[in-house]
N, C-alpha and C positions, 0 to 999 in steps of 0.2 A: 504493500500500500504506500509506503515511506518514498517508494523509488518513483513509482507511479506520481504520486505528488511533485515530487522534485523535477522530473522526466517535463511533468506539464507546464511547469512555471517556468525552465529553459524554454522550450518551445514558445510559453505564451512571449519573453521578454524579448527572444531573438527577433519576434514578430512584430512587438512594439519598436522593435529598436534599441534596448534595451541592452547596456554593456553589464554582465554580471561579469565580476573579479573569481576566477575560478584560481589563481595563484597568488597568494598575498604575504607579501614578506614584512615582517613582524621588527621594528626596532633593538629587540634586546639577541635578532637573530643573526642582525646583522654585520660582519665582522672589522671594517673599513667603510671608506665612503670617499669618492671623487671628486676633489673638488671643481663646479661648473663656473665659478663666474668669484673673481677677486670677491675674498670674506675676511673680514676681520676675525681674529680668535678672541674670546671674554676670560675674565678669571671665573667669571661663576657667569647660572642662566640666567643673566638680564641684561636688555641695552644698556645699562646705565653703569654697570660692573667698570671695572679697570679691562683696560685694552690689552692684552698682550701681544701680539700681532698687529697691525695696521693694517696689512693685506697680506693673503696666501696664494701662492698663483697658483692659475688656472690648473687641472691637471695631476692636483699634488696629494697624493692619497696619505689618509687621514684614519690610524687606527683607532677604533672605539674604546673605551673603557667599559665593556660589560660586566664590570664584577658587582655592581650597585645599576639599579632602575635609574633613567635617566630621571634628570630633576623636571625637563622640563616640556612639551612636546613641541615647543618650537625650537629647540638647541639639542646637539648631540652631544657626547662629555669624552671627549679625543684626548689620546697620548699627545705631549708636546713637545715630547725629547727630539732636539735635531732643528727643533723648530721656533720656539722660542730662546733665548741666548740663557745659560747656564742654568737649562732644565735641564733634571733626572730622568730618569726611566721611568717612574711613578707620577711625577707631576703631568696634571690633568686640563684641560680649557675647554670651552664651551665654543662650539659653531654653528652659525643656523643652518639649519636641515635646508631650506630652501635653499640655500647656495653649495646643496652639494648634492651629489647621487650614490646610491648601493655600488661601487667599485667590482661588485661579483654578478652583477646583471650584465649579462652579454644582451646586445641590442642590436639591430642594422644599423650601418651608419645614417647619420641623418642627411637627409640631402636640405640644404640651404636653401627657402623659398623667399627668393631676394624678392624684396617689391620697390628697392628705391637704389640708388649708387653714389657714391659721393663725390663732390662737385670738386676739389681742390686737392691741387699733390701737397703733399705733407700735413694732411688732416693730422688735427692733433685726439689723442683717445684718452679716455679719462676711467675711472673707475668713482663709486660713489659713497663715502662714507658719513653713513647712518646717524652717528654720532655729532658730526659736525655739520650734517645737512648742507655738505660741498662735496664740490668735484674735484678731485685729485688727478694731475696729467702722470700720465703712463708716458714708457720709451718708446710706445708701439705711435706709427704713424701707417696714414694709409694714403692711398695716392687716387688718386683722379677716375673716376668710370669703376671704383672697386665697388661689385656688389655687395650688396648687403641686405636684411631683413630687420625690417623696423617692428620694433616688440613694443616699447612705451615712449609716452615723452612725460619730462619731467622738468618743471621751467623750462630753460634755454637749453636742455638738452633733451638727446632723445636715446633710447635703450637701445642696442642693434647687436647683431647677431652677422658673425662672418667667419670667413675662414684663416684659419695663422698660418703662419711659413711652415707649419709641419701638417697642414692641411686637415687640422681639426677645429671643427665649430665652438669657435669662444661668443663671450658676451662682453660687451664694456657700452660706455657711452660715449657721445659724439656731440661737438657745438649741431643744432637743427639748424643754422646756415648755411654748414657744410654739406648739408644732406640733399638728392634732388627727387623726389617723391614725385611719383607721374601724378598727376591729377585727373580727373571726368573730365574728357572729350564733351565739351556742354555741345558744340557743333553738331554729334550725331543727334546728345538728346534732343533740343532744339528743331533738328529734323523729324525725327520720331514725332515729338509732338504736336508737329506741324502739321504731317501726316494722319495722327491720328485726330487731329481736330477737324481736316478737310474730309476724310471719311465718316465721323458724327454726323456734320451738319449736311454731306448727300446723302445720309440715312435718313434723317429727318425730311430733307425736302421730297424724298421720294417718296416716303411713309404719306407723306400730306395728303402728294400728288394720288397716291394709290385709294387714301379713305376717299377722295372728291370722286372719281371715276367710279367708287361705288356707290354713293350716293345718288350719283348720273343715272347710272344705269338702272338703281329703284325705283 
């Protein structure tokens, strides 16, 4: 009966469209994590902690501290030896989960859905920190026509998403100056709805035409 139940509700969800998690990997399971996108490390879970890190680059795998439940479910609780300056083996920090991935999840690679490119050789790229609600420039620059995928903006910058010299998809942000985002072709809509207003109004006048000729003919 158990299976029969379960059997239905896959069925009914795939039918809604409906994504069920049949593999779900568990926090306290998880052994490392990759870092996605410049994070700062905390002394403990909270923005407002001491910094110990200012940024971790992209890339840079980060073992967990499973011997205690995390404190916090927006912060992981990582080793920091190597990483911060005259840390132990045992000293601990805090990084948010959102700026990093399960390092044991094998995935396709992503392919990059540029939708804008940037306007000027030696764009300058910045990373953003939390704390001081500024933007810090990076050594990374980008050149003229380089694709890219715009994720957010945020004041005068914008979040983007592109590929590094070892040809994997990082994230940083960008002056939105530098950026050249296509915009609406307003010319075709403009036509379209040109279109469809010349098409309304010979519906109408021929509906007119068509009620009078019956009328006539009564």
């Amino acid at each position: 009966m158990k299976k029969f139940i379960l059997t239905t509700f896959l069925c009914f969800a795939l039918c809604l469209g409906i994504s069920v998690p049949l593999n779900v990997t568990f926090a306290d399971e998880i052994v490392s994590v990759k870092v996605l996108t410049p994070t700062a490390i905390y002394s403990e879970a909270d923005l407002k902690s001491e910094i110990l890190v200012t940024s971790v680059d992209v890339g840079t795998i980060l073992t967990l501290d499973n011997t205690s439940k995390q404190n916090s479910e927006m912060f992981y609780r990582v080793y920091v030896y190597g990483i911060v300056a005259d840390a132990t083996q045992s000293d601990v920090g805090y990084v948010l989960r959102a700026h990093t991935l399960d390092s044991t999840v094998v995935s396709p690679p992503r392919t990059l859905d540029d939708n804008a490119i940037i306007k000027n050789d030696n764009t300058k790229i910045y990373t953003y920190d939390v704390n001081t609600d500024s933007f810090i420039e990076t050594n990374i620059v980008l050149n003229k026509d380089t694709p890219v995928q715009v994720l957010d903006t945020k004041q005068n910058f914008t979040y983007i998403a592109f590929y590094d010299q070892n040809g994997e998809m990082v994230r940083y942000y960008v002056e939105t100056s530098n950026l050249h985002i296509p915009g609406i072709n307003w010319s075709i809509i403009v036509a379209i709805s040109t279109l469809i207003t010349c098409v309304t109004i010979l519906a109408i006048i021929f509906g007119i035409k068509g009620r009078k000729k019956k009328k006539l003919n009564n």
